[in-house]
Residue frames as qw, qx, qy, qz and C-alpha x, y, z in Angstrom:
[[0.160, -0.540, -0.335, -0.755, 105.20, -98.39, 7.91],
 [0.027, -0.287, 0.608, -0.740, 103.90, -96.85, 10.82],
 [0.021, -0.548, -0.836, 0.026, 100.94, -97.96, 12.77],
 [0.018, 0.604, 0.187, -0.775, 97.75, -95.73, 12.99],
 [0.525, 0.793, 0.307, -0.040, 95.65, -93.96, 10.02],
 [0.631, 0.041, 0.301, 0.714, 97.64, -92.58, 7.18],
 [0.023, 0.819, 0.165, -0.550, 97.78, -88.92, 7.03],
 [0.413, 0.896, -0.164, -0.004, 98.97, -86.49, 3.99],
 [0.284, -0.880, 0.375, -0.063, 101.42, -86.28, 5.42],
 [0.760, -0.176, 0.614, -0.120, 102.42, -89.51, 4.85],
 [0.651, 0.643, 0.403, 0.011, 101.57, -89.72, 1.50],
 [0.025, 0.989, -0.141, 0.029, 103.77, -86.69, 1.02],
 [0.396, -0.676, 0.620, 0.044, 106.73, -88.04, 2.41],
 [0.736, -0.045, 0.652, 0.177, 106.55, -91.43, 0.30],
 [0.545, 0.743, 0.240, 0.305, 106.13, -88.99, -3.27],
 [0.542, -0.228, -0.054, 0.807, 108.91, -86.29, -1.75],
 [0.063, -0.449, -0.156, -0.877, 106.37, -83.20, -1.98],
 [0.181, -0.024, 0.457, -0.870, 104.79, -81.08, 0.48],
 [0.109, 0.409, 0.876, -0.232, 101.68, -82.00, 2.47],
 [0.449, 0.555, 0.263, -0.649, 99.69, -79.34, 0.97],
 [0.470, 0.322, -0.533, -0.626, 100.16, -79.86, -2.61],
 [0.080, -0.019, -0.992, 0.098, 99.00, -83.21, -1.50],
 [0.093, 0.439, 0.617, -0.646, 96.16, -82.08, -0.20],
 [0.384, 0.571, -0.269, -0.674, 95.19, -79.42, -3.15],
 [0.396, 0.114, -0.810, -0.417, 95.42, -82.95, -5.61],
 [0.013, 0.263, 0.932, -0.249, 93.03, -84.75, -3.28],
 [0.117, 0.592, 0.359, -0.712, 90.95, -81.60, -3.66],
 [0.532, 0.486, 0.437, 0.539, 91.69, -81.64, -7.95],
 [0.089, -0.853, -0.062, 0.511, 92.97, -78.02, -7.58],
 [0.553, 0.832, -0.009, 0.044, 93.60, -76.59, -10.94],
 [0.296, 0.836, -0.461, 0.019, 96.99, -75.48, -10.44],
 [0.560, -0.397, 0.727, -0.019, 97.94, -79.32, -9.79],
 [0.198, 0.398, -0.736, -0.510, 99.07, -80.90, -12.56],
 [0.858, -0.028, -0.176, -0.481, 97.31, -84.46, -13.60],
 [0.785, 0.288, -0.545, 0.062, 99.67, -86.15, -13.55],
 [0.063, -0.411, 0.553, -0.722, 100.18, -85.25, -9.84],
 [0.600, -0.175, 0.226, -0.747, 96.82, -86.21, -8.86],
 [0.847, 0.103, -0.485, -0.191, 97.12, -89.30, -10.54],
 [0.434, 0.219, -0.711, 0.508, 100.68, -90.25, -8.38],
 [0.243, -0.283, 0.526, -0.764, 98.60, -88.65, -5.27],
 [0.865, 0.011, 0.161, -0.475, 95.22, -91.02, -5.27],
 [0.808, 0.141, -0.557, 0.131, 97.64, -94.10, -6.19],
 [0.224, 0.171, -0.665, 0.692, 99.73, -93.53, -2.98],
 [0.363, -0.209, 0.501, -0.757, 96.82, -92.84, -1.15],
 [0.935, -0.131, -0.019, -0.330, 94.92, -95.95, -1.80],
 [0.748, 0.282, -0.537, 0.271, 97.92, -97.80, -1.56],
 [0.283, 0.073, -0.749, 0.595, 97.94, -96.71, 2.16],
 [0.223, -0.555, -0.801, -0.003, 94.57, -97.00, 2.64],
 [0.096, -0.119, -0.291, 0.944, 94.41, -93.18, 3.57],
 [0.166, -0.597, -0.778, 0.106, 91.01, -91.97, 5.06],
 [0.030, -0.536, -0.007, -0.844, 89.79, -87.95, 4.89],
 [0.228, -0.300, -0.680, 0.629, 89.16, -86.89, 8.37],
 [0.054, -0.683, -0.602, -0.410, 85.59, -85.78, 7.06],
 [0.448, -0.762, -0.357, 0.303, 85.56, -83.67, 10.70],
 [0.435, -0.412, 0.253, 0.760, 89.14, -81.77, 9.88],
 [0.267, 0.348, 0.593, 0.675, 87.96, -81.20, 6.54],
 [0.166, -0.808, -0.551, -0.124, 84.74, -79.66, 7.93],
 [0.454, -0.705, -0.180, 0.514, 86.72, -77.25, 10.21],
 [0.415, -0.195, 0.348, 0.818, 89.12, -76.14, 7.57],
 [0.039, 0.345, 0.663, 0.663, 86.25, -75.43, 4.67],
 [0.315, 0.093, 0.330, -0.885, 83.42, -74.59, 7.19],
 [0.712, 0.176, -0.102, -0.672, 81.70, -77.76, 5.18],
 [0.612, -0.266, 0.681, -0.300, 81.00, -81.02, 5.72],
 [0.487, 0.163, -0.627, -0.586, 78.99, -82.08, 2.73],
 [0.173, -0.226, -0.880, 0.381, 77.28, -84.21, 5.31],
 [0.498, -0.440, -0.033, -0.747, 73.15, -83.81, 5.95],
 [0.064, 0.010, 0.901, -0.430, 72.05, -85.59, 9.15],
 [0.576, -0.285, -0.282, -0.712, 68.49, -87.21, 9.10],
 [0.334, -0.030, 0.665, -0.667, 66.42, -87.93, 12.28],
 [0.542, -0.031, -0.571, -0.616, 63.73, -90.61, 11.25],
 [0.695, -0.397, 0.459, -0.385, 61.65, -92.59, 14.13],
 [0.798, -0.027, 0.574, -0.183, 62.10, -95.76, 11.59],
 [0.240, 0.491, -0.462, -0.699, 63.50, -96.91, 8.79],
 [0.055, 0.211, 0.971, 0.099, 61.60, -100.41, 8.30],
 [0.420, 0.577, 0.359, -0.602, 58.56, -98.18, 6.96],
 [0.540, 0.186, 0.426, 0.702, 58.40, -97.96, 3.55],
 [0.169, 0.973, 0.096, 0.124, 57.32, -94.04, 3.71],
 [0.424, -0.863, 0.199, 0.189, 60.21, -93.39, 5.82],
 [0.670, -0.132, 0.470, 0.559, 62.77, -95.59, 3.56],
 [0.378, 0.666, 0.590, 0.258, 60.91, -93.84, 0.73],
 [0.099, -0.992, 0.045, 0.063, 61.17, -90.35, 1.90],
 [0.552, -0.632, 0.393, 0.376, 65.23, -91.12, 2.57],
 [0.667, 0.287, 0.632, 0.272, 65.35, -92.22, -0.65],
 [0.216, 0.927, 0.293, 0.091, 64.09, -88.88, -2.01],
 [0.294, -0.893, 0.258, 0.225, 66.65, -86.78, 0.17],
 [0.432, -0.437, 0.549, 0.567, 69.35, -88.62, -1.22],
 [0.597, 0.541, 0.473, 0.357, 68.30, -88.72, -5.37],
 [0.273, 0.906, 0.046, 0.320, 69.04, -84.77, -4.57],
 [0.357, -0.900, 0.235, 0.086, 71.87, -85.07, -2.53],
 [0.841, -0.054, 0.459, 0.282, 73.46, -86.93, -4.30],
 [0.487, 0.626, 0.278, 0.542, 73.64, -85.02, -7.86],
 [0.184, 0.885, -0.180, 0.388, 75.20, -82.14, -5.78],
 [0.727, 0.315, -0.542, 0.281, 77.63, -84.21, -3.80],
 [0.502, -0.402, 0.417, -0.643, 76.42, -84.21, -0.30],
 [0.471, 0.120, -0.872, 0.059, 76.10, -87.51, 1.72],
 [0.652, -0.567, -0.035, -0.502, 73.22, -88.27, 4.22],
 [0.021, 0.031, -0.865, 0.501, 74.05, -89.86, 7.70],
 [0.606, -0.395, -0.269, -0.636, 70.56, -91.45, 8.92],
 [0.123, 0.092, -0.849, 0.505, 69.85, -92.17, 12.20],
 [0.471, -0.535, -0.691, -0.123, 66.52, -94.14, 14.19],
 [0.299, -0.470, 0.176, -0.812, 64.76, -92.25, 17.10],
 [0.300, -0.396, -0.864, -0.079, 62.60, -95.73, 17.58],
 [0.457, -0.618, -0.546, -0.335, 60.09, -93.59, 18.67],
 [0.639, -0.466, -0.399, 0.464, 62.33, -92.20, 21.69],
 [0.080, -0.993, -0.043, -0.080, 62.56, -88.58, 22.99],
 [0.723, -0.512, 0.372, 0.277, 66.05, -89.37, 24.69],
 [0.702, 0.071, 0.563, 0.429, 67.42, -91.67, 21.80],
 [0.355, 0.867, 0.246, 0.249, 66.25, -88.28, 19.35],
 [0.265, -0.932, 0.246, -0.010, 67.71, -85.33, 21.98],
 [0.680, -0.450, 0.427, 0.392, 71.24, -87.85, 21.88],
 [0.666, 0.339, 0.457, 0.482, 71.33, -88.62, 17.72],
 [0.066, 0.993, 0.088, 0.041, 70.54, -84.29, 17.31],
 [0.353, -0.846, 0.336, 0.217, 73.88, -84.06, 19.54],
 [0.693, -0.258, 0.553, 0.384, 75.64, -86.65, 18.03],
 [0.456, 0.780, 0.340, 0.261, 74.85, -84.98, 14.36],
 [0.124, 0.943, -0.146, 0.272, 75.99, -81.60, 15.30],
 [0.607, -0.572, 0.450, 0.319, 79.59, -83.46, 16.95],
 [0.752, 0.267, 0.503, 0.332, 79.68, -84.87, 13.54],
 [0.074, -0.469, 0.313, 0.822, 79.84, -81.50, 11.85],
 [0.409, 0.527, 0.741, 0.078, 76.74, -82.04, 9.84],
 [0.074, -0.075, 0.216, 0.971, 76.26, -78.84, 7.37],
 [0.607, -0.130, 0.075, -0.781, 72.12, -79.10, 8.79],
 [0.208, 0.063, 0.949, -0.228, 69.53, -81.57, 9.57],
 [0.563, -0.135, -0.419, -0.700, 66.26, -82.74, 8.16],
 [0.128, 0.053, -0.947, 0.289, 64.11, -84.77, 10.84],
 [0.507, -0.419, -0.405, -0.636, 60.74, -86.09, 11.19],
 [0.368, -0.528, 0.347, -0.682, 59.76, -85.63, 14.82],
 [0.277, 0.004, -0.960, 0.034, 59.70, -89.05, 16.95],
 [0.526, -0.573, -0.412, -0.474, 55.77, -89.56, 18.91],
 [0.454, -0.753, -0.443, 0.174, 57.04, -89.13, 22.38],
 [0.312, 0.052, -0.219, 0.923, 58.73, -86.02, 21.91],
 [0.174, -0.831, -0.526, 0.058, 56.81, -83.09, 23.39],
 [0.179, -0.883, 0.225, 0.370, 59.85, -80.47, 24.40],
 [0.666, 0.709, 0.128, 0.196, 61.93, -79.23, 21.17],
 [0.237, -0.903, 0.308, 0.181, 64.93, -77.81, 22.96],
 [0.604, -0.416, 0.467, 0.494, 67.42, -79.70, 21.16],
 [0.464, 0.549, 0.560, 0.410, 65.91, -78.78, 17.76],
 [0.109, -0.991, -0.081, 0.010, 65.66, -75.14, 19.03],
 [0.569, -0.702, 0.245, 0.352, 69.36, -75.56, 19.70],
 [0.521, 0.260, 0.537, 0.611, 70.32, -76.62, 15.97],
 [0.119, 0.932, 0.240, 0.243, 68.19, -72.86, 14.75],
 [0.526, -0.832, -0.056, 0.167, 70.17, -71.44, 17.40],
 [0.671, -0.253, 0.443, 0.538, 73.85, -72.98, 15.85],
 [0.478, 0.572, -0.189, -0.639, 72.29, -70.97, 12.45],
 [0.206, -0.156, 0.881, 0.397, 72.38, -74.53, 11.11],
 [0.444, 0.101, -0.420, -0.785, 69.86, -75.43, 8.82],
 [0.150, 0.184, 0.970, -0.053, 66.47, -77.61, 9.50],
 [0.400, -0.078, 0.213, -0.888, 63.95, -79.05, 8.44],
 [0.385, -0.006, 0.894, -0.228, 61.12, -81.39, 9.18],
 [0.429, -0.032, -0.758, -0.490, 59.11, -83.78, 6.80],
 [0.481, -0.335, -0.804, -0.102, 55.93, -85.51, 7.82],
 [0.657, -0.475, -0.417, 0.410, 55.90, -85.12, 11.81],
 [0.191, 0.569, -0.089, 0.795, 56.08, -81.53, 12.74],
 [0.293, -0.558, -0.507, 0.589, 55.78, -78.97, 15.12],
 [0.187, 0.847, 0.228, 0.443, 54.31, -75.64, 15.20],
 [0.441, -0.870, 0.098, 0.197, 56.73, -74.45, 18.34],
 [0.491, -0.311, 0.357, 0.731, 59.89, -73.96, 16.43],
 [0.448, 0.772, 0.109, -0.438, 59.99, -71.68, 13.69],
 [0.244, -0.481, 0.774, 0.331, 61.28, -73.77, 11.12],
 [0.376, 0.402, -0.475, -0.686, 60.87, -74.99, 7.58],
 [0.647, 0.030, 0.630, -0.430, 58.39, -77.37, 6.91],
 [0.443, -0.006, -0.714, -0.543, 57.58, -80.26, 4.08],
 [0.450, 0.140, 0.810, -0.349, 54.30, -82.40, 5.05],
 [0.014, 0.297, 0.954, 0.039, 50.74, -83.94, 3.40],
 [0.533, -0.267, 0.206, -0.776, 47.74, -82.26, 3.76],
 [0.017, -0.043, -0.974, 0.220, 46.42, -84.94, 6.08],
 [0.485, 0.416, 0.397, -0.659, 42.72, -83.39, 6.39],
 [0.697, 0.388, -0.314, -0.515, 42.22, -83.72, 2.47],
 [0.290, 0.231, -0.915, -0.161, 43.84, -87.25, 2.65],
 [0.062, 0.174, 0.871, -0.455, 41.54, -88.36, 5.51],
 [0.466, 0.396, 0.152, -0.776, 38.49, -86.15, 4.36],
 [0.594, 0.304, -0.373, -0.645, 38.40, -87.44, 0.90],
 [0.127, 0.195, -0.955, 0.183, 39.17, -90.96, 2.15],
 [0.063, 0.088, 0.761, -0.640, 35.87, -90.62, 4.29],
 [0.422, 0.426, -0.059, -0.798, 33.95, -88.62, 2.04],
 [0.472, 0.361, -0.725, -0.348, 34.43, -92.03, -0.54],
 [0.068, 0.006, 0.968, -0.243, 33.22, -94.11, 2.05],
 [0.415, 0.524, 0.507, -0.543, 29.65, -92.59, 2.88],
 [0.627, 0.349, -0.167, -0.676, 29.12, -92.30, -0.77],
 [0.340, 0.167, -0.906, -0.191, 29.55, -95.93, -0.87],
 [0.661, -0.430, -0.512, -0.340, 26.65, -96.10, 1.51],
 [0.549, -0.227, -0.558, 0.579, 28.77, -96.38, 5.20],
 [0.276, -0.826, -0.059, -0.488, 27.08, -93.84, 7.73],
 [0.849, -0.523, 0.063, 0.027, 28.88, -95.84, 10.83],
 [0.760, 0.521, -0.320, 0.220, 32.43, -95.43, 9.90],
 [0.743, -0.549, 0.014, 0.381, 35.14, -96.27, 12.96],
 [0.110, 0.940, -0.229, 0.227, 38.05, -94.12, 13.38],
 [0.788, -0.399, -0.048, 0.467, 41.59, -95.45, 14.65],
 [0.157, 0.847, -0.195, 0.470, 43.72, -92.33, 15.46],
 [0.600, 0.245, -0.454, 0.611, 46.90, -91.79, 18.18],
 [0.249, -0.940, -0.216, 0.092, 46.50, -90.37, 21.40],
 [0.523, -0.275, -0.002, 0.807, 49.93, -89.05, 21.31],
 [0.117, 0.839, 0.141, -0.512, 50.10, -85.39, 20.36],
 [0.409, -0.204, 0.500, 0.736, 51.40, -85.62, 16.56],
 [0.385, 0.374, -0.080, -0.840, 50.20, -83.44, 14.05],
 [0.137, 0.247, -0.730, -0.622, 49.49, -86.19, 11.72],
 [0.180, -0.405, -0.894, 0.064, 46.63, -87.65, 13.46],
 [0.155, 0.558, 0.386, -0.718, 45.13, -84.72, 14.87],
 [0.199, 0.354, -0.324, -0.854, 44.77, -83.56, 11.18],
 [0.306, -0.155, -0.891, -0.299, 43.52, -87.22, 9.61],
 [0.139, -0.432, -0.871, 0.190, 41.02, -86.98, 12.76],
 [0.079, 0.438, -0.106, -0.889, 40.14, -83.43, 11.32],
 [0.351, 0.226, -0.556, -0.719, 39.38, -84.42, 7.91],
 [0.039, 0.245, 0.920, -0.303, 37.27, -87.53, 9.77],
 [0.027, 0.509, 0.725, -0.463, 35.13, -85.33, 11.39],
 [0.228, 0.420, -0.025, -0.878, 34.55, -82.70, 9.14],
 [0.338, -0.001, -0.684, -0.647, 33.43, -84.80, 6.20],
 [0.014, -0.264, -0.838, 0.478, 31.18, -86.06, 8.73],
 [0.004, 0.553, 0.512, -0.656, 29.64, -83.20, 9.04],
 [0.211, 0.361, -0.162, -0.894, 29.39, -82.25, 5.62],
 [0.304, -0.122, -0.926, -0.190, 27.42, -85.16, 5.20],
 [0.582, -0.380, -0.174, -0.698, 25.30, -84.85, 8.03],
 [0.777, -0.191, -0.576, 0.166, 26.36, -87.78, 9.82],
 [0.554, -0.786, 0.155, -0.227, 26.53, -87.12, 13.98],
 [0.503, 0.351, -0.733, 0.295, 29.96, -88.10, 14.94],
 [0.781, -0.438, -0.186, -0.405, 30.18, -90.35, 17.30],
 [0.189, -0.743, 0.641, -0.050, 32.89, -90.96, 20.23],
 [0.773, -0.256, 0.576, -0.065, 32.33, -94.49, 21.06],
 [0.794, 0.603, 0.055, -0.055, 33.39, -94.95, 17.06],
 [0.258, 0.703, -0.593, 0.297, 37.13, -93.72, 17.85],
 [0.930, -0.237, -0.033, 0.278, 40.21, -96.21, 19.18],
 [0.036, 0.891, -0.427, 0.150, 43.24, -94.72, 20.18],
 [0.897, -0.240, 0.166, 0.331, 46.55, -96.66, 20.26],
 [0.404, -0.600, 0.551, 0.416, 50.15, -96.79, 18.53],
 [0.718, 0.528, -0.099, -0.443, 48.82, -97.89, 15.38],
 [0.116, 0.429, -0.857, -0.260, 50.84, -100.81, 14.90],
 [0.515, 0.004, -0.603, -0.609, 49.38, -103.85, 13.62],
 [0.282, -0.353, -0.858, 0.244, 48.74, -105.77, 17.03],
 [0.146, 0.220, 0.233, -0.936, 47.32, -102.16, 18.09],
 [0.617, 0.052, -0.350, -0.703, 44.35, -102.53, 15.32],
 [0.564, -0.026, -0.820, -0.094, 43.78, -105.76, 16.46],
 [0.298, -0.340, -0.695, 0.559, 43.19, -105.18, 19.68],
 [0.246, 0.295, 0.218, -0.897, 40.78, -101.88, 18.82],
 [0.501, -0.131, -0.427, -0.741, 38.73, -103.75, 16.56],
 [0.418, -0.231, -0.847, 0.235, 38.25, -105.99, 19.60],
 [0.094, -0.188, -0.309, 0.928, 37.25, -103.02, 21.43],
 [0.394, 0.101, -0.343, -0.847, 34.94, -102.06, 18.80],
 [0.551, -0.125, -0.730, -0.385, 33.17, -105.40, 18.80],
 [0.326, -0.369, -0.699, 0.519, 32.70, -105.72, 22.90],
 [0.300, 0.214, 0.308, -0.877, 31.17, -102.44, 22.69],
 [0.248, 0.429, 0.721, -0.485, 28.27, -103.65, 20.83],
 [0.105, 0.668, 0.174, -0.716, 27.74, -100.95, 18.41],
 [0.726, 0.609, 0.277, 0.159, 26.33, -101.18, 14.55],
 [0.272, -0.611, 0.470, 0.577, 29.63, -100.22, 12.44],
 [0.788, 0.587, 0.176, -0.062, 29.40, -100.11, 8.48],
 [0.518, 0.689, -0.235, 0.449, 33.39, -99.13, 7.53],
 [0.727, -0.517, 0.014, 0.452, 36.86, -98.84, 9.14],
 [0.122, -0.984, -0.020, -0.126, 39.04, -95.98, 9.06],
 [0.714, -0.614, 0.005, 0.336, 41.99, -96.38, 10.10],
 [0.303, 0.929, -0.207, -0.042, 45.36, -93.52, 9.88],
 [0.467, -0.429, 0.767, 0.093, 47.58, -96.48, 10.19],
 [0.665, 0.255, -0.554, -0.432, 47.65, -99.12, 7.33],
 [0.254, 0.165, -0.932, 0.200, 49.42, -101.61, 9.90],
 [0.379, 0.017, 0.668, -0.640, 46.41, -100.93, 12.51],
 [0.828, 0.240, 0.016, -0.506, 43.56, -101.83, 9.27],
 [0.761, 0.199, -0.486, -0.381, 45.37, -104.59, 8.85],
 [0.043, -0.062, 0.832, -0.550, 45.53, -105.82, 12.50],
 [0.467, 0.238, 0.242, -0.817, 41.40, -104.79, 11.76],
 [0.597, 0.244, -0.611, -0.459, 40.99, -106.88, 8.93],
 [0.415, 0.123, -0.902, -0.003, 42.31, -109.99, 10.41],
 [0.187, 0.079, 0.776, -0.598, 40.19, -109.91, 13.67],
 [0.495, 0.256, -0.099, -0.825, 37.40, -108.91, 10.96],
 [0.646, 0.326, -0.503, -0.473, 37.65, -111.79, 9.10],
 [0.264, 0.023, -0.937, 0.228, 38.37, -114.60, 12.04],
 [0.396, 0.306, 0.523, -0.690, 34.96, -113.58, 13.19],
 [0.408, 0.448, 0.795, 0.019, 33.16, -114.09, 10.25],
 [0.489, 0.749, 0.369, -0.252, 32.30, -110.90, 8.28],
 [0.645, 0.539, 0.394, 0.370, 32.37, -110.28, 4.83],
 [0.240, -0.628, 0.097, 0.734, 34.88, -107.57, 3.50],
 [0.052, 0.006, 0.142, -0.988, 33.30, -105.11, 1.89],
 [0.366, -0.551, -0.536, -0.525, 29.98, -106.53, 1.89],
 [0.469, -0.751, -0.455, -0.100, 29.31, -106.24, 5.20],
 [0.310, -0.855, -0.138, 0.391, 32.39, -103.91, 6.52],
 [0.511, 0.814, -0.026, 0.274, 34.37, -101.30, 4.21],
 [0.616, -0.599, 0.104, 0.500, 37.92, -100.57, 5.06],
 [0.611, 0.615, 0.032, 0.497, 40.64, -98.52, 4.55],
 [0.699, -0.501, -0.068, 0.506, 43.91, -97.43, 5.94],
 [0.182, -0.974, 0.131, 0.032, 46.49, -94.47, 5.50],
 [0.447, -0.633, 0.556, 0.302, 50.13, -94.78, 4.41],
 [0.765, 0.550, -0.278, -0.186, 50.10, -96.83, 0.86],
 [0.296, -0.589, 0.725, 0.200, 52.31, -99.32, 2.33],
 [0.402, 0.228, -0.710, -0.531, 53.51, -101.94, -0.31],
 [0.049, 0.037, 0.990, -0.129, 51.62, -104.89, 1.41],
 [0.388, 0.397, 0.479, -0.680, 48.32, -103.33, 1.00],
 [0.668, 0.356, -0.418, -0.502, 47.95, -104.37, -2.56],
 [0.262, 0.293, -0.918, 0.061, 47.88, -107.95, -1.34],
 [0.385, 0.165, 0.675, -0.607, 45.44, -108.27, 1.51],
 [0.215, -0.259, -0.839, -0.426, 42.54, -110.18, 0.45],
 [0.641, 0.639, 0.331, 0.267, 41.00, -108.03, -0.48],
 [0.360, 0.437, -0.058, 0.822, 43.16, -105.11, -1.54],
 [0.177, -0.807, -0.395, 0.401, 42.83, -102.23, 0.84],
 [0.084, 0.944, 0.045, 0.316, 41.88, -98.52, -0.09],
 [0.600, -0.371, -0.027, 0.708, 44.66, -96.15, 1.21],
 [0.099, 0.982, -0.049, -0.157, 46.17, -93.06, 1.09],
 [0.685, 0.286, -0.092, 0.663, 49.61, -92.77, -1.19],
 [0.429, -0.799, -0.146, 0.394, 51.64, -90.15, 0.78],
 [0.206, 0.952, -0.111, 0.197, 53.95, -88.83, -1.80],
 [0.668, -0.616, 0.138, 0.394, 56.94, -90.05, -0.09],
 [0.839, 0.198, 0.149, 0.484, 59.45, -89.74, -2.73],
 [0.188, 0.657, 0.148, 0.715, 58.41, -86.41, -4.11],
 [0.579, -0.795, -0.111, 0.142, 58.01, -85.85, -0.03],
 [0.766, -0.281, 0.140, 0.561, 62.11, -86.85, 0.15],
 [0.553, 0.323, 0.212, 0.738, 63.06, -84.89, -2.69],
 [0.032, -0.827, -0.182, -0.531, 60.95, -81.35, -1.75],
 [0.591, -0.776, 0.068, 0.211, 62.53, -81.38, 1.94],
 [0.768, 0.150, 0.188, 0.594, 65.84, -81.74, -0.07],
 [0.252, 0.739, 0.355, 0.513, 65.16, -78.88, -2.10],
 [0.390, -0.874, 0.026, -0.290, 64.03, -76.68, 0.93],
 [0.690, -0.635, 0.046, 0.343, 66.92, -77.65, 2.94],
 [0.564, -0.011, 0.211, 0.798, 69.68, -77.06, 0.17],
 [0.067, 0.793, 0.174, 0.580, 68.05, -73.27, -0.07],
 [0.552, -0.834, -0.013, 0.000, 68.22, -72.90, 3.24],
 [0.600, -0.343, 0.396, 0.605, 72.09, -73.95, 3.29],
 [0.560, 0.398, 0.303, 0.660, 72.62, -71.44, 0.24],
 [0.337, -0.800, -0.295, -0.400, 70.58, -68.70, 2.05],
 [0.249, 0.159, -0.613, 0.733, 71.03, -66.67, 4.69],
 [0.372, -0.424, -0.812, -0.149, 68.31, -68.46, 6.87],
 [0.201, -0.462, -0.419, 0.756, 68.31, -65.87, 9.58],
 [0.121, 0.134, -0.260, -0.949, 66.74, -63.45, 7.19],
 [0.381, -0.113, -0.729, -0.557, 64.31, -65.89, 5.74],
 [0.666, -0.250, 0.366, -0.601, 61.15, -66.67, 6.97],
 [0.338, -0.017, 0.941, 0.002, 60.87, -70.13, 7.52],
 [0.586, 0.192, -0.297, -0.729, 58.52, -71.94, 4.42],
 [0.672, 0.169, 0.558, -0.457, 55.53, -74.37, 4.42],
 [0.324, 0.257, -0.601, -0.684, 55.21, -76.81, 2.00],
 [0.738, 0.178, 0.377, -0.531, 52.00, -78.65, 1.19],
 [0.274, 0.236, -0.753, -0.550, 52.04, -81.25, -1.00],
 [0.798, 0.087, 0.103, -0.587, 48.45, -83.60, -1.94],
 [0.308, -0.232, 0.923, 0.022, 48.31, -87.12, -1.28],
 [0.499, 0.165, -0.621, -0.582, 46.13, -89.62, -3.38],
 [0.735, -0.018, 0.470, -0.488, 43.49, -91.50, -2.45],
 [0.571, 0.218, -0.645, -0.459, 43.63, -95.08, -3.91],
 [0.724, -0.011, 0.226, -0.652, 40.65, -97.01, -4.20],
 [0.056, 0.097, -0.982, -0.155, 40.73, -101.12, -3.84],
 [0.359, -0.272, -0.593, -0.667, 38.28, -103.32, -3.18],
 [0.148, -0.235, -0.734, 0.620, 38.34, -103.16, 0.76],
 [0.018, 0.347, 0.137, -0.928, 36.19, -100.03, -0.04],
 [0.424, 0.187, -0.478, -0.746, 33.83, -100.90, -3.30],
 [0.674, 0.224, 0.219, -0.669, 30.78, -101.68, -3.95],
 [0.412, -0.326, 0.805, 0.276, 30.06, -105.04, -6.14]]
């Protein structure tokens, strides 16, 4: 046998029929018999023969391939969300490639290219925190391929959205503190420019203010929100000095970087600070005590970008306007956050 992948062709030559009708049984074309198809998929595992997913893509003009762009998949929104995409790509026989950003403009602008070498039939991607310029996403619109983004958007591309309302998650989040008595309530938010923080540090301030409460700067901590990040801004918080009744924070990992610095100092959680973090990851039922949180909806997140993307790839997206979806996260209330 020769060396080298096995082709039809191949396959053909060891059953003594022509490389298309090969093909056409690999494909279960009606006017191949069964008993063909049967003799064809025995020979072809029997030389291990591979579809050249790429050739295929050229010939049809489909891949059955979706590329997703995710900054991480050791989140559990982000596994959670992937999760989604595929329960509906799956039941119409599409296969996801997923590729990491970690969090890199570069390492995004390369995986975009390497997607659309692949012959992807669109992309879904949630936006990585140092991007800033969109030209390689601008370039997918451009190819008329189909995107769109979950979570992490942008309002410079015109292109189909699935997100959160972050303001109502963060508002009501806030709004549930101060009626628990907290008038002092710290804030940990991103400087980077991503929509999801600007919005949580929206719904912050506004319930603030329908409260009555003066917002106050020296109360915000910008960082990266990861859990050594919270740790190092509730340090921040405590060198300045400044009465605090509740934490905030649009990171679980940062409130529980907050907790622990909270509790190696001495005070009492929630008698003497309230907390409560953003993301529903699974570890936050555990902390002692539980922390409050926002659920995000990932699943039903994963599945509605689905949705919207496989319209778009039935559509003719150039026509369509590009569509917003909102979907309402859930506040849920431990006892980082309650009264005793």
């Amino acid at each position: 046998m020769k060396k080298g992948k096995s082709t039809i062709h191949d396959i053909a030559e060891k059953l003594g029929i022509t490389a298309s009708t090969v093909s056409r049984a690999l494909n279960d074309h009606p006017r191949i018999s069964e008993n063909t198809k049967k003799l064809v998929i025995k020979m072809a595992r029997q030389l291990n023969y591979q579809p050249n997913n790429i050739a295929s893509a050229l010939r049809s003009g489909k891949s059955k391939l979706i590329g997703v762009v995710v900054p991480t998949v050791n989140r559990n929104f982000f596994s959670s969300v992937i999760r989604g995409i595929e329960d509906i790509a799956n039941t119409l026989d599409y296969k996801v490639i997923i590729s990491q950003s970690y969090e890199d403009y570069e390492k995004e602008v390369q995986t975009v290219e390497a997607l659309l070498n692949a012959r992807v039939d669109g992309i879904i991607a949630s936006i990585a925190k140092n991007t800033e310029k969109f030209d390689h996403f601008q370039k997918v619109l451009d190819k008329g391929i189909p995107l769109v983004l979950f979570d992490r958007i942008t309002n410079s591309l015109e292109v189909s959205q699935v997100v959160i309302d972050d303001h109502y998650g963060a508002y009501q989040t806030v709004d549930h503190l101060i009626q628990q008595g907290c008038k002092r309530i710290v804030h940990f938010t991103s400087p980077k420019k991503i929509n999801i923080y600007k919005e949580r540090l929206r719904g912050y301030m506004d319930a603030l203010q329908d409260h009555s409460i003066p917002f106050d700067p020296l109360l915000i901590e910008e960082s990266n929100m990861q859990l050594e990040d919270g740790r190092q801004s509730m340090l921040n918080i405590l060198e300045k000095n400044i009465p605090f009744d509740a934490v905030f924070s649009s990171s679980d990992y940062a409130a529980m970087g907050a907790m622990q610095v909270l509790k190696e100092r001495g005070f009492k959680i929630p008698e003497q600070v309230m907390m409560a973090g953003f993301g529903n990851e699974p570890f936050t039922s555990f902390t002692d005590p539980p922390l409050t949180t926002v659920d995000q909806k990932s699943i039903p997140m994963g599945k509605e970008t689905a949705e919207t993307f496989f319209e778009l790839l039935k559509s003719d997206q150039k026509k369509d306007s590009p569509q917003k979806t909102v979907l309402k996260p859930e506040l849920i209330i431990r006892r980082s956050s309650q009264k005793k």
